[in-house]
C-alpha positions as CSV (number, residue, x, y, z in Angstrom):
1,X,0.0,0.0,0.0
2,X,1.5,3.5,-0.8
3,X,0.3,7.1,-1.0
4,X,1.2,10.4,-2.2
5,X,1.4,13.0,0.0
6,X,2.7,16.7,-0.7
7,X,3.9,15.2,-4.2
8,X,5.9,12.1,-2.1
9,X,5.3,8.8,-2.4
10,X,4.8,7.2,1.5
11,X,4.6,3.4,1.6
12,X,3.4,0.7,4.0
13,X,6.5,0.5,5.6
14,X,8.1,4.0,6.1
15,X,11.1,3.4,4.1
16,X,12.1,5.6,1.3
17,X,12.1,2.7,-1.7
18,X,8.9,4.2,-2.8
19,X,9.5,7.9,-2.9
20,X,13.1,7.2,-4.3
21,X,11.0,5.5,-7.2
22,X,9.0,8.3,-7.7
23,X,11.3,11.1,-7.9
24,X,13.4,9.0,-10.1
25,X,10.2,8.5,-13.0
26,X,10.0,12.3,-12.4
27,X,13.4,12.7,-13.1
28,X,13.4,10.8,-16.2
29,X,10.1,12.6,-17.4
30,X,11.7,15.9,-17.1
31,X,15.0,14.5,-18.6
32,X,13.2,13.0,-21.7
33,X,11.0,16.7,-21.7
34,X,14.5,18.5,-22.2
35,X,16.4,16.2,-24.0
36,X,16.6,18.3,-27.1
37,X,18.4,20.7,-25.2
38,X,20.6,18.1,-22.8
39,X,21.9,15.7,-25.7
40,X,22.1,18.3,-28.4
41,X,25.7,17.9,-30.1
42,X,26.2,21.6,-30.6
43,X,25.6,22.6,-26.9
44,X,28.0,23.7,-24.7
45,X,28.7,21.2,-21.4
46,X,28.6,23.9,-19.1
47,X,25.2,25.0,-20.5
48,X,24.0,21.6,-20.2
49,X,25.4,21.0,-16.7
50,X,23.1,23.9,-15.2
51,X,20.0,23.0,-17.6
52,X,20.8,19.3,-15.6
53,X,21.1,21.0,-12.2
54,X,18.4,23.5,-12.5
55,X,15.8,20.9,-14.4
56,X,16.5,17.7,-13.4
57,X,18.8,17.1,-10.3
58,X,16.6,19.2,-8.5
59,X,13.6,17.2,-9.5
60,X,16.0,13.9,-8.6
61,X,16.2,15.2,-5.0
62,X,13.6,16.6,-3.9
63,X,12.0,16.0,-0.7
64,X,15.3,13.6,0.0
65,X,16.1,15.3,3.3
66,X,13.2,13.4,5.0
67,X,14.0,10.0,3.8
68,X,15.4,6.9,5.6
69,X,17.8,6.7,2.9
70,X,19.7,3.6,2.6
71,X,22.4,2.4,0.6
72,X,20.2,0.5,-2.0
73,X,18.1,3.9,-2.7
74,X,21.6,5.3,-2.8
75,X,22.6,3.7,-5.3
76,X,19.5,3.6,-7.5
77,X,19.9,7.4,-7.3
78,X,23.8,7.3,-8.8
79,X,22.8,4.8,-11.3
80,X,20.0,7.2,-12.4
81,X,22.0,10.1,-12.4
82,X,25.7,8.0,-14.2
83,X,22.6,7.4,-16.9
84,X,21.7,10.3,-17.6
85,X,25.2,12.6,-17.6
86,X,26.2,10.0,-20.2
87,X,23.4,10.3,-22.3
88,X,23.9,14.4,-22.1
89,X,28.1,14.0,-22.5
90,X,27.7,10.5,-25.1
91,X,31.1,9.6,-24.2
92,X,32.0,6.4,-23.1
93,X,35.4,5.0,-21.5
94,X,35.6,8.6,-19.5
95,X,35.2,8.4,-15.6
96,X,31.9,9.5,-13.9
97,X,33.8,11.8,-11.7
98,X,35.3,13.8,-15.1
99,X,32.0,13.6,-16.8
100,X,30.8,15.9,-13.8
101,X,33.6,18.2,-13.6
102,X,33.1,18.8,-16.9
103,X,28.9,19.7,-17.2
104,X,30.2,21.5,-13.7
105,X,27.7,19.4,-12.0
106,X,28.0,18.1,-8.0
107,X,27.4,14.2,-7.5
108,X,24.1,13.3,-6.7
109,X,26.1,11.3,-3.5
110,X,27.6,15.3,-2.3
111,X,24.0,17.0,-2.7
112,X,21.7,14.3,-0.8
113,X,22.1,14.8,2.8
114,X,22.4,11.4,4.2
């Protein structure tokens, strides 16, 4: 059983699977809404570091600073955002870390408060 409440997603349990879940299809929405402008060839990486930041990172975290987070949901939240900054970048072989310092963008890991 689950529940939204104030735009997060409560389950049976308490734990933050659910609302991690949520923000992340939210996330993607707004990624897939913007991805003209995030995977375009052309575009600078700084431009698309803060169109990521301002657009979709915030969407990725929201509300995180009430969750139980665990390492699972952690995770799930890297993975989500390691997606996404190589879809914008479309550069294999280069290290997440570099990939980052190059849109200009803080890990999703540095912003969460845990």
């Amino acid at each position: 059983m689950k529940f939204c409440y104030l735009g997060d997603m409560i389950g049976l349990g308490g734990d933050s699977d659910e609302a991690a879940r949520a923000r992340m299809r939210c996330a993607w929405a707004k990624f897939r809404e913007l991805s003209p402008i995030l995977t375009a060839k052309g575009a600078s990486l700084r431009v698309k570091g803060k169109f990521y930041w301002a657009c979709v990172q915030s969407v990725l975290i929201y509300g995180s600073e009430i969750w139980p987070m665990k390492v699972y949901d952690m995770r799930r939240l890297e993975r989500t955002e390691r997606l996404m900054v190589r879809w914008m970048v479309l550069k294999d072989r280069i290290p997440s870390k570099k990939l980052n310092s190059y849109l200009g963008v803080s890990r999703v890991t540095d912003v969460v408060v845990v």
